[in-house]
C-alpha positions in Angstrom: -198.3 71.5 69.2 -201.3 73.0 71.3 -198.7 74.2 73.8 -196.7 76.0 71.1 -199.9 77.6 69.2 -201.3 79.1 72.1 -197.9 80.8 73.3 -197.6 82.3 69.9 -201.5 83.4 69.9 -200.0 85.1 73.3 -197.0 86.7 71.8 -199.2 87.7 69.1 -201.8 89.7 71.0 -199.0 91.2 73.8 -196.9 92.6 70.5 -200.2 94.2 67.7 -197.1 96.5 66.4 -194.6 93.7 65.8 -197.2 91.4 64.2 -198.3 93.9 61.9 -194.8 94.6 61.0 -194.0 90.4 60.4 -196.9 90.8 58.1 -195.8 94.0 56.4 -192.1 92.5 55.6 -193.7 89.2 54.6 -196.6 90.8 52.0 -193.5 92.9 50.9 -191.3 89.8 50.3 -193.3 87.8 48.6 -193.8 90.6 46.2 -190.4 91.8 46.0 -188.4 91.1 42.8 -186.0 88.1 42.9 -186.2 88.1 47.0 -190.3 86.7 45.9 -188.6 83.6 44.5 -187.0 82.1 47.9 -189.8 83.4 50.5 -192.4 80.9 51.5 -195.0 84.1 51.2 -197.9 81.4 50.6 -197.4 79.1 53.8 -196.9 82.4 56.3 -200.0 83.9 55.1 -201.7 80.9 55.5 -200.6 80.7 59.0 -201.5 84.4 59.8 -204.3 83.6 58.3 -205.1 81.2 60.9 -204.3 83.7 63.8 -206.8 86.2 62.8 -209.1 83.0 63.1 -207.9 82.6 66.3 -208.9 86.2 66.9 -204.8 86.8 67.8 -205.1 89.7 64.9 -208.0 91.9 63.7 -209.2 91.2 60.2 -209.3 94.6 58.9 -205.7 95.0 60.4 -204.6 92.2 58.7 -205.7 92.8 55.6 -204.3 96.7 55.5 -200.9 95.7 56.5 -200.9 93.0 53.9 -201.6 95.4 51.1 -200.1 98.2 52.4 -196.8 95.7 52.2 -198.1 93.8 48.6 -198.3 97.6 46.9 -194.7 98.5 48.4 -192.9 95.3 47.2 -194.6 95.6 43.9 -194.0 99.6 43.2 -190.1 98.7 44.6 -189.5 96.3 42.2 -191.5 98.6 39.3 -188.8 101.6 40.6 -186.0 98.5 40.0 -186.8 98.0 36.6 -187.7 101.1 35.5 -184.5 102.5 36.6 -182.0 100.0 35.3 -184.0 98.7 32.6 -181.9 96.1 30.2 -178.9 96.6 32.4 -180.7 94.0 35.1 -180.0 91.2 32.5 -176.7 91.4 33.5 -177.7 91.2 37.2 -177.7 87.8 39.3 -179.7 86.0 39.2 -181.3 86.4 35.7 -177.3 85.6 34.2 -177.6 82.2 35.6 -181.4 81.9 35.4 -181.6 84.0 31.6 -185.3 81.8 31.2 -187.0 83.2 34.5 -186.7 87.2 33.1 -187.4 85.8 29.2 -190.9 84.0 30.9 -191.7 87.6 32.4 -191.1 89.4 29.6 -193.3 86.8 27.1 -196.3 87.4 29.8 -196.3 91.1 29.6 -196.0 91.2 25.4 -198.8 88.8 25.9 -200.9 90.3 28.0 -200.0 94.2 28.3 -200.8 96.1 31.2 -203.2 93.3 32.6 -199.8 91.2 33.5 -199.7 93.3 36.5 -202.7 91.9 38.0 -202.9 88.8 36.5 -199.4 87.9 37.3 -199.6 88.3 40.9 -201.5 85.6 41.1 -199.7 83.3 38.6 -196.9 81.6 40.6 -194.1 81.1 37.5 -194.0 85.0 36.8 -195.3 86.3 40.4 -191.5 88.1 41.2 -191.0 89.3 38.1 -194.1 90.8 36.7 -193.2 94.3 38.2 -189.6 94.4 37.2 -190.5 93.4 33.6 -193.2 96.0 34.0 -190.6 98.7 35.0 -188.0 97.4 32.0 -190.7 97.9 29.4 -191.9 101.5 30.4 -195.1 101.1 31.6 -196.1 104.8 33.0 -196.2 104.9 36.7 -199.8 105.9 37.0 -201.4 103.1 35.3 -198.8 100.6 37.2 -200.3 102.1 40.8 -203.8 101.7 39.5 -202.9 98.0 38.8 -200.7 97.3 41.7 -203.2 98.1 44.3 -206.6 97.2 42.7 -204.5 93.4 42.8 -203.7 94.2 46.1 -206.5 94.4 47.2 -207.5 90.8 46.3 -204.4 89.4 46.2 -204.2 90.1 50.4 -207.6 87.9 50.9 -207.3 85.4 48.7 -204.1 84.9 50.3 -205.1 85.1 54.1 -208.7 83.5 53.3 -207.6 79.8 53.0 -205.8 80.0 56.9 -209.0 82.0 58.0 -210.6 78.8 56.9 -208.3 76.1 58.4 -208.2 77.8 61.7 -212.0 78.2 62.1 -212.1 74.6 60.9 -209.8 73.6 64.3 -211.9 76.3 66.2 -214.6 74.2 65.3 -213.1 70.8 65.4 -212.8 71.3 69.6 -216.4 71.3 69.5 -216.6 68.7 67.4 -214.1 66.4 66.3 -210.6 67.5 65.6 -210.1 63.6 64.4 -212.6 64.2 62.0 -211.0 67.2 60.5 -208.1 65.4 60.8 -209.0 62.1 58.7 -210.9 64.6 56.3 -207.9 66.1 55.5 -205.6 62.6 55.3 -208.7 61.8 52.6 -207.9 65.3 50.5 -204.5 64.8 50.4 -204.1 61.1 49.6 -207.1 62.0 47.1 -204.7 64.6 45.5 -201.2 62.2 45.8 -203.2 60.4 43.7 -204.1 62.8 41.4 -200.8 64.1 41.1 -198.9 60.9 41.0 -201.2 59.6 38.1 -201.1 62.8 36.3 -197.2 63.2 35.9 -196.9 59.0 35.7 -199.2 59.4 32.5 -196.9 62.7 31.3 -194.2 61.0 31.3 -195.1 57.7 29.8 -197.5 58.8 27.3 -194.5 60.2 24.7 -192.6 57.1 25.4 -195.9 54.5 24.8 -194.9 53.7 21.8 -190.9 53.1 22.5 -191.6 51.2 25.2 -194.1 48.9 23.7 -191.5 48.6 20.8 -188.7 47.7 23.3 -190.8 44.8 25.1 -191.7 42.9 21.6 -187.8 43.4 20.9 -187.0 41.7 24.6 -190.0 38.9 24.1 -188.3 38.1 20.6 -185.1 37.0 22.6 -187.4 35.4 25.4 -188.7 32.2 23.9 -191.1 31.8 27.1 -192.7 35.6 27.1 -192.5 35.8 23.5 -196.4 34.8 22.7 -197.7 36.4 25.7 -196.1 39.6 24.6 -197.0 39.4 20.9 -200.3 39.1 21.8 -201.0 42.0 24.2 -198.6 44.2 21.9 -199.2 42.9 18.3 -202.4 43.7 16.6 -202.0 41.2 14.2 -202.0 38.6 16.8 -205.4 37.6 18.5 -205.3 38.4 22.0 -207.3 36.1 23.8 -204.1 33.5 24.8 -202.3 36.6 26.0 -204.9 37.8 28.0 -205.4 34.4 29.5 -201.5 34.2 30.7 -201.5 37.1 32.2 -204.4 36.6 34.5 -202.7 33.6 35.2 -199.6 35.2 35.9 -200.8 37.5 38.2 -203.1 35.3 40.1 -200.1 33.5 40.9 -197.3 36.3 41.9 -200.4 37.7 44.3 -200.7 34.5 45.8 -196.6 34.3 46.5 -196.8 38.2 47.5 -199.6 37.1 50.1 -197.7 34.1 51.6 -195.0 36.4 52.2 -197.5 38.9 53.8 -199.5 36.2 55.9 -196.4 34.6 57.4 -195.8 38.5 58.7 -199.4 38.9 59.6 -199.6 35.3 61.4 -196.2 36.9 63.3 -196.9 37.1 67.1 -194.1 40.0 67.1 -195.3 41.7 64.0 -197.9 43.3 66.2 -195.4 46.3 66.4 -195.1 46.8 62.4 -196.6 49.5 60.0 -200.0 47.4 59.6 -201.2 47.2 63.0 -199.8 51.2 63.6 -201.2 51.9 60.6 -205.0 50.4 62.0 -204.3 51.4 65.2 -203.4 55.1 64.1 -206.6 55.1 62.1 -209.2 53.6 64.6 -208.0 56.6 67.1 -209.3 59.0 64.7 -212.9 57.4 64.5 -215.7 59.2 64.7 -219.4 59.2 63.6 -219.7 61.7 61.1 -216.4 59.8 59.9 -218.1 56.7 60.0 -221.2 57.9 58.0 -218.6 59.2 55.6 -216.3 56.1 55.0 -219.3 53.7 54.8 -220.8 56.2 51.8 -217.2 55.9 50.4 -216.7 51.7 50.8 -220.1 51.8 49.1 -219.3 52.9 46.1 -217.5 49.5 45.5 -219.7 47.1 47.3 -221.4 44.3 45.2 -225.2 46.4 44.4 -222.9 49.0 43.3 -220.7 47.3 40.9 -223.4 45.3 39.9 -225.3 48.2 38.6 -222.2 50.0 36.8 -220.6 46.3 35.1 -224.7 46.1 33.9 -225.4 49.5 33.1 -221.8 50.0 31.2 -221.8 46.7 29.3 -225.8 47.5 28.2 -224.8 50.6 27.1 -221.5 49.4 25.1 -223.7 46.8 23.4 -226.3 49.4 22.3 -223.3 51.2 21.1 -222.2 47.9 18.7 -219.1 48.2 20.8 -218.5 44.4 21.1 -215.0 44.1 21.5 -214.9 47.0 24.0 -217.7 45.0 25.8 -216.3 42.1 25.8 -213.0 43.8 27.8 -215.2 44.9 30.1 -216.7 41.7 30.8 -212.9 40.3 31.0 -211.5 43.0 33.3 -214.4 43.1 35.7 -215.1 39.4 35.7 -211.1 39.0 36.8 -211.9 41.4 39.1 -215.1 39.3 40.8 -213.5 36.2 40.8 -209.8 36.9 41.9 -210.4 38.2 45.5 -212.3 35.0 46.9 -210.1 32.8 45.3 -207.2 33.9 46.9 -209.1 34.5 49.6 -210.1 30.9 50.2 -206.6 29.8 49.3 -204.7 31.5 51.8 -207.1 32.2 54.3 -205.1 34.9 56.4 -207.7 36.4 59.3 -209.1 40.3 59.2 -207.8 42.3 61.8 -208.9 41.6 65.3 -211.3 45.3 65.4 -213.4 44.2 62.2 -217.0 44.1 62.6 -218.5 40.6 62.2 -219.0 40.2 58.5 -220.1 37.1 56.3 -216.3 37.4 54.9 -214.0 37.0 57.4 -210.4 36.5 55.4 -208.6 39.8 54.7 -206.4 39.1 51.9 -206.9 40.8 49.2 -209.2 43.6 49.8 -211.5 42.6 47.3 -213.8 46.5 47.5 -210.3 48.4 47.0 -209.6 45.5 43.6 -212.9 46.0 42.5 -212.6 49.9 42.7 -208.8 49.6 41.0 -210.2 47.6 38.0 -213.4 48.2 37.7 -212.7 52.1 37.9 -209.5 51.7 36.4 -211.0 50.2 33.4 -213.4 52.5 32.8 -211.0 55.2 32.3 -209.2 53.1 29.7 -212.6 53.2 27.6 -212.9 57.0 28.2 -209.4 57.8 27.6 -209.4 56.6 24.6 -211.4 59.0 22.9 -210.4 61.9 24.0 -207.5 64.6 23.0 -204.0 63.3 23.8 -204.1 66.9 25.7 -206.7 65.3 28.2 -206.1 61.4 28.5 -204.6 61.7 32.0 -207.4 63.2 33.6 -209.8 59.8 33.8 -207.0 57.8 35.4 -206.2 60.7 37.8 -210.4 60.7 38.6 -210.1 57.1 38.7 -207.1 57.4 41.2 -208.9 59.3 43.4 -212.1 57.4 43.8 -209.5 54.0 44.2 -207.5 55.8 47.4 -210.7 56.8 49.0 -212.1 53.5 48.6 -208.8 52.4 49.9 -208.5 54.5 53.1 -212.1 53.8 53.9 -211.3 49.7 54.0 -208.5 50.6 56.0 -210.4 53.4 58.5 -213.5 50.7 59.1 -211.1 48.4 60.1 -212.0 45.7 57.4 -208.5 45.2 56.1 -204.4 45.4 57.0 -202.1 48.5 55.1 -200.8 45.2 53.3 -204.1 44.0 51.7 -204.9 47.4 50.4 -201.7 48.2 48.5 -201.7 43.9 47.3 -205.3 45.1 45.6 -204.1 48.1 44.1 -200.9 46.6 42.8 -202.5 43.5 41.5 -205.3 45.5 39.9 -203.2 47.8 38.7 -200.8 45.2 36.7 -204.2 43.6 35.1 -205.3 47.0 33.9 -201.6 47.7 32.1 -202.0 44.2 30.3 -205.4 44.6 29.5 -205.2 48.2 29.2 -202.3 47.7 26.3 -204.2 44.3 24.8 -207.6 47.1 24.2 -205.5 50.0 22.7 -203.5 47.5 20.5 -206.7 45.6 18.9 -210.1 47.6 19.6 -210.2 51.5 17.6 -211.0 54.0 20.1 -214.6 55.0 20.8 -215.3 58.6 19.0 -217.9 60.0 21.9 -216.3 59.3 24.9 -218.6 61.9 26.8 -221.7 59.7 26.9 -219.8 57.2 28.9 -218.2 59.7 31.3 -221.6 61.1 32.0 -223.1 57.4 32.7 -220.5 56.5 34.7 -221.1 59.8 37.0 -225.1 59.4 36.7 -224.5 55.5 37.9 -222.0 56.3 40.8 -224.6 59.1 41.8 -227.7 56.8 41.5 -225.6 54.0 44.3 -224.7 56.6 46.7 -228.2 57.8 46.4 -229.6 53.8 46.8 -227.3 53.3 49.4 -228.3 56.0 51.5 -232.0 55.3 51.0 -231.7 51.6 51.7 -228.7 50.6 53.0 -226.3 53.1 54.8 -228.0 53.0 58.3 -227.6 49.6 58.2 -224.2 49.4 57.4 -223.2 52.1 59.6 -224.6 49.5 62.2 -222.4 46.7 60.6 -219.3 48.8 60.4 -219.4 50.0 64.2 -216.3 49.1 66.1 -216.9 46.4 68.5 -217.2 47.2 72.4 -217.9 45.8 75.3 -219.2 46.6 78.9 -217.8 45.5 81.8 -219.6 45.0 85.1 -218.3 46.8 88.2 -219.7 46.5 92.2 -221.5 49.4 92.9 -219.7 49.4 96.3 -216.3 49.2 94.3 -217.1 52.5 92.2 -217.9 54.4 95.1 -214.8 53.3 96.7 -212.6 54.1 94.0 -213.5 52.0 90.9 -214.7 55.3 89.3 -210.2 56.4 88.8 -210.6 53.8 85.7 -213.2 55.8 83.7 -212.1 58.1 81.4 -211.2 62.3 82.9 -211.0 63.8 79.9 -213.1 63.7 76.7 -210.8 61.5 74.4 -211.1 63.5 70.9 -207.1 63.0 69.4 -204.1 61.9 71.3 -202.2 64.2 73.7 -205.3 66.7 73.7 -206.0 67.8 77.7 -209.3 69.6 77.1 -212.6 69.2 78.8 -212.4 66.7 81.7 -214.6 64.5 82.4 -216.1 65.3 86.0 -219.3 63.3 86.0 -220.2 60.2 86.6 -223.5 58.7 86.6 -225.2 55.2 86.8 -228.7 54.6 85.9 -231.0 55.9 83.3 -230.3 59.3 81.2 -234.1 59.5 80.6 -234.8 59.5 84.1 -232.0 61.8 84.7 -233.8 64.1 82.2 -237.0 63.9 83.6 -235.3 65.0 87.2 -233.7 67.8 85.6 -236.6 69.1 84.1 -238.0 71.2 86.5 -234.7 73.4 87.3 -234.8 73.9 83.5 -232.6 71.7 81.9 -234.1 70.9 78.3 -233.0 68.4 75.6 -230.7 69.9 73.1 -232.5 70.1 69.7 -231.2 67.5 67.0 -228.4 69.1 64.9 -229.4 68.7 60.8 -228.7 70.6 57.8 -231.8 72.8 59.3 -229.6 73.5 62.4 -226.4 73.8 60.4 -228.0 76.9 58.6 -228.4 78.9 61.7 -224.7 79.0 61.8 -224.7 81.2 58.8 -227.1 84.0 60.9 -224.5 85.5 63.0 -227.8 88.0 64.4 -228.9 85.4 66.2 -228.5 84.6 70.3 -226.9 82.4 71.6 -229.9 80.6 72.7 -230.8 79.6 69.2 -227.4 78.8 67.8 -227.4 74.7 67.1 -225.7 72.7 69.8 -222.8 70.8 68.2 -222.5 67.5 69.0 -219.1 66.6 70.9 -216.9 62.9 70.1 -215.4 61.0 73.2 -214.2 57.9 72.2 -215.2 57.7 68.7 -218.8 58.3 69.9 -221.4 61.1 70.0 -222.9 61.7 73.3 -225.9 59.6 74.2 -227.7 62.8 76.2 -227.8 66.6 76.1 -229.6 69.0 78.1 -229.4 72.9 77.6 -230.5 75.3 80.4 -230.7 78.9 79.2 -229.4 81.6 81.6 -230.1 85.6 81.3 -229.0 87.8 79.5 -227.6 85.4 76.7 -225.5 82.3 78.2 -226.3 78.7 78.4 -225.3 75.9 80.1 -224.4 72.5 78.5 -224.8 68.9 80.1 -223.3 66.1 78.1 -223.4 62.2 78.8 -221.5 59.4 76.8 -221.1 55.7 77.7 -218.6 54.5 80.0 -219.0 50.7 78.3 -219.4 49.7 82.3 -222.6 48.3 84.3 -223.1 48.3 87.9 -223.2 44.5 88.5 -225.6 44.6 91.1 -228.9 46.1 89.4 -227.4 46.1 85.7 -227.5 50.1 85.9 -225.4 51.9 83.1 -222.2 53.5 83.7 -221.7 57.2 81.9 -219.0 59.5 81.9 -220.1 63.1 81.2 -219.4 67.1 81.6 -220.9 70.2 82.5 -219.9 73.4 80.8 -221.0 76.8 79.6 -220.8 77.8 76.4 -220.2 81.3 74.5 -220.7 82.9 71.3 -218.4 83.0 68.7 -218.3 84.8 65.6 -216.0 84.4 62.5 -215.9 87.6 59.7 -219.6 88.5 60.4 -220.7 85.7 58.3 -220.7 82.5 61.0 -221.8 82.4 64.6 -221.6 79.3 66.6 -221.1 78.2 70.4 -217.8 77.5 72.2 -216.9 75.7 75.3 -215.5 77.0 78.2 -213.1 74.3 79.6 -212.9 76.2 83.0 -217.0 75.8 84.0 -216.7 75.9 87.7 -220.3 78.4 88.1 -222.1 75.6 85.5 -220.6 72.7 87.8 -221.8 74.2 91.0 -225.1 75.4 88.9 -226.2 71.4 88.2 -225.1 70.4 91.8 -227.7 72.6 92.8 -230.7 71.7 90.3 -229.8 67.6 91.0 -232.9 66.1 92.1 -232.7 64.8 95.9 -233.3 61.3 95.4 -230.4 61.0 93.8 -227.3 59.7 95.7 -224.1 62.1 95.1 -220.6 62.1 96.3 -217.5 64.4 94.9 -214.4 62.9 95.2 -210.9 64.5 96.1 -210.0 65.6 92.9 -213.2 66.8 92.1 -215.0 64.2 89.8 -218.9 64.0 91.1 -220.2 60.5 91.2 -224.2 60.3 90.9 -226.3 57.2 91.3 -230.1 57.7 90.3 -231.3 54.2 91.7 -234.2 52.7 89.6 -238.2 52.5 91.3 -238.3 49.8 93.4 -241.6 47.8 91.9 
């Protein structure tokens, strides 16, 4: 994929005149009548968008070609319809599509000459707008006013998002592509979600009432489901024995669904299947801004967490004199609490072989991604409830999306197997319909429903805040993967030992970019201290203090923030800037190796050497690349090494150092 980017960044920059034409014809398409509805418009100018951060085209081009081509495919169609007026009814597509011309013509009666701007932006209409414009003789003059005044928003907003993406990758090779990566499988699992629950919840709420009419019809012919289902459905029947089968029910069709799962899991040739590429896939992608991320996330369902909303939320319903509601709560959560160690202690099946050391050490069920489901879940039930039939789907969607984070952030810690994860959500999910139906059937709905959505937001606020005052250093500790060093003769490193260290910085799979041609085994801080006098100086802490300077694009280089680098999942343990006139800099990184000299204990570190340039994005963001060709900075350290220290550079260029400790 890298390959294939940069020869079209090439083809790009060798051809100016062609890529401006591609974007021309594609502006015009996508607002060209009828030939609008087919072209992809959206995804190519999100991927020109991320050329011009690639600096393969000029902004200001850009941007004139793409109204310049906007305004033509506009004022063509306009011509269209204004020259054949009611006679394009008759045209194809709009005989077999009649609805797509009626929709255009209902958002210009509605909305007059405005449609024209508006409706460029509103995806339903988009093609149309200008034809329909044309049809119902809007004058020409006030139609070019409209047509490019949109135009001339329509071409950023549209380019904007890919400007975005690609300084976000531009970025990410400084960074952590894997962390742009996992942040966006977290927005778009976050928005299946959504989406799923959303539509789910369309289509079922008109049907609620059938449906719940059809099951009491099939439990009166099914003697054995027949109470259960008269008491979740029925109001006139109390609901308490229902309620009680059904948690019974479930516990046991969990337990048969995890046998079947822990037989796989206990599988010596299983190791191939979708849970262990699933866990393998996601520990390749860690890294620590990810971690401090997915440990905030996991939080949110930890026990001080839930134990502060179950309080808070059942205090409040009491003060409320909403009993019954209360007393749900109580039932949902409480099954909640209790389910996941049972079945936990009853089946016993071991956490993957990468989770941290924990005082839990049985996977099955996830019990943070069960408590999330219900406890979550449950809480949108209450909130639903009171709100306009209009509205009732958006809790559950919310709800959705704080369960799937919690969810992938079980599953990127390395806590829990695919399996356990969608076990939780299923189980929890199949409480909250029974319980969910039992509540609407027998309690009346809350009238302020607000008060509780803004509780539930001030409490989820008031743990994250908690936990990253008290606990979240502490957990990052307890979630780090688990590694060990190895010890090495210092006689067989020089030798040739150092070919099984790492080459290249290890950021994503399959990315060849800046090799690892240091190694070095004793102390960084004495290494530092060496350094110090050719003018090598520790690289600044990057905070939100730092982050800000990447917003002053007037600044030098020298005072930009240095962005920490990932190998391995890690940050790098050392790094030393030396400033160079008139405005360049040289970079010195060091990361463990997770190897020790086994002679004198001395640590083994893998590190690189490169400069770094200025880099600017729109005017508005400066911030340092790279160079992955840094021959003058390699040659520049060799030269400022201290001379006690013991050096060799190997045939393919890696340079070995050994800084040997004070004899006492």
């Amino acid at each position: 994929m890298t390959e294939l980017f940069q020869q079209l960044l090439d083809w790009v920059q060798l051809h100016p005149l062609w890529s401006g034409a591609l974007l021309f014809s594609v502006a015009m398409a996508e607002s060209l009548a009828l030939v609008g509805m087919i072209v992809p418009g959206v995804a190519i100018m999100f991927g020109i968008g991320a050329l011009i951060a690639a600096g393969a085209i000029d902004f200001g081009t850009a941007m004139a070609w793409a109204v310049a081509g906007a305004v033509a495919g506009d004022g063509l169609s306009f011509w269209f319809g204004r020259h054949y007026r009611d006679r394009l009814r008759a045209v194809w597509p709009f005989t077999r599509y009649p609805q797509s011309l009626a929709r255009g013509i209902e958002f210009f009666e509605k909305y007059g000459g405005k449609s024209v701007a508006i409706g460029r932006f509103f995806g339903p209409v988009r093609a149309v707008i200008p034809l329909v414009a044309g049809m119902m003789g809007m004058s020409p003059g006030r139609f070019a006013v409209a047509n490019v005044l949109s135009a001339l928003a329509w071409a950023p907003a549209y380019l904007l998002p890919g400007v975005v993406f690609g300084s976000s990758l531009k970025l990410a090779s400084e960074v952590a592509l894997r962390l742009v990566i996992v942040l966006l499988l977290l927005v778009a699992l976050g928005w299946f979600a959504y989406w799923i629950i959303h539509r789910t919840f369309s289509y079922l709420q008109p049907r609620a009432g059938r449906l719940l009419n059809l099951a009491l019809q099939w439990g009166e012919r099914h003697p054995l489901v027949r109470s259960t289902a008269e008491a979740l459905i029925d109001p006139q029947h109390p609901e308490a024995r229902g309620v009680s089968i059904l948690a019974t029910v479930l516990l046991l069709m969990a337990l048969l669904f995890a046998l079947v799962t822990g037989w796989t899991l206990a599988d010596p040739g299983a190791s191939s299947g979708i849970n262990e590429t699933v866990l393998n896939t996601l520990q390749s992608l860690r890294s620590p801004w990810g971690d401090h991320l997915f440990v905030s996330i996991t939080a949110l369902a930890d026990a001080k967490s839930l134990a502060l909303l179950v309080s808070m939320v059942l205090a409040w319903l009491l003060l409320m004199r909403q009993r019954r509601a209360a007393l749900y709560w109580l039932v949902a959560t409480g099954f909640a609490l209790l389910a996941a160690p049972l079945i936990k202690l009853v089946l016993r099946i071991p956490r993957p072989l990468l989770a941290p050391a924990t005082g839990d050490s049985f996977a099955f069920p996830s019990g943070h991604t069960l408590w999330a489901t219900i406890a979550f879940g449950f809480l949108a039930v209450l909130i639903a409830r009171g709100l306009d039939p209009r509205w009732r789907w958006l809790p559950y969607s919310l709800a959705g999306m704080l369960v799937s984070g919690v969810a992938l952030s079980r599953l990127y810690l390395g806590m829990h197997w695919l399996a356990d994860v969608l076990a939780s959500i299923a189980l929890g999910v199949a409480w909250l319909a029974g319980l969910g139906i039992a509540y609407s059937r027998h309690v009346a709905p809350s009238p302020r429903p607000r008060p509780l959505a803004l509780l539930t937001l001030a409490l989820l606020l008031c743990a994250t805040l908690i936990h990253l005052k008290f606990d979240h250093d502490e957990n990052v500790a307890l979630y780090a993967p688990p590694r060990q060093t190895i010890a090495i003769p210092e006689a067989e490193w020089w030798s040739g030992g150092w070919r099984g260290l790492p080459a290249l910085r290890q950021d994503t799979r399959g990315r060849l970019e800046h090799p690892l041609r240091l190694q070095f085994a004793g102390s960084l801080t004495r290494l530092a201290a060496g350094l110090r006098h050719a003018g090598w100086q520790p690289a600044p802490a990057f905070d939100w203090q730092a982050a800000i300077r990447l917003f002053s694009p007037a600044l030098p280089l020298s005072q930009l923030p240095l962005l920490p680098q990932v190998h391995a999942g890690r940050h790098e343990t050392l790094s030393l800037v030396r400033l160079l006139p008139p405005d360049r800099r040289l970079v010195l990184r060091f990361w463990p190796a997770d190897r020790h000299l086994a002679e004198d204990g001395a640590p083994l570190w893998v590190g690189v050497v490169n400069e770094q340039l200025k880099s600017e994005l729109l005017n508005l963001l400066a911030y340092a690349t790279s160079r992955i060709d840094s021959a003058q900075a390699f040659e520049q350290l060799r030269a400022d090494l201290p001379a006690s220290m013991k050096q060799r550079l190997t045939a393919n260029g890696t340079l070995l150092l050994h800084l040997p400790a004070p004899s006492e």
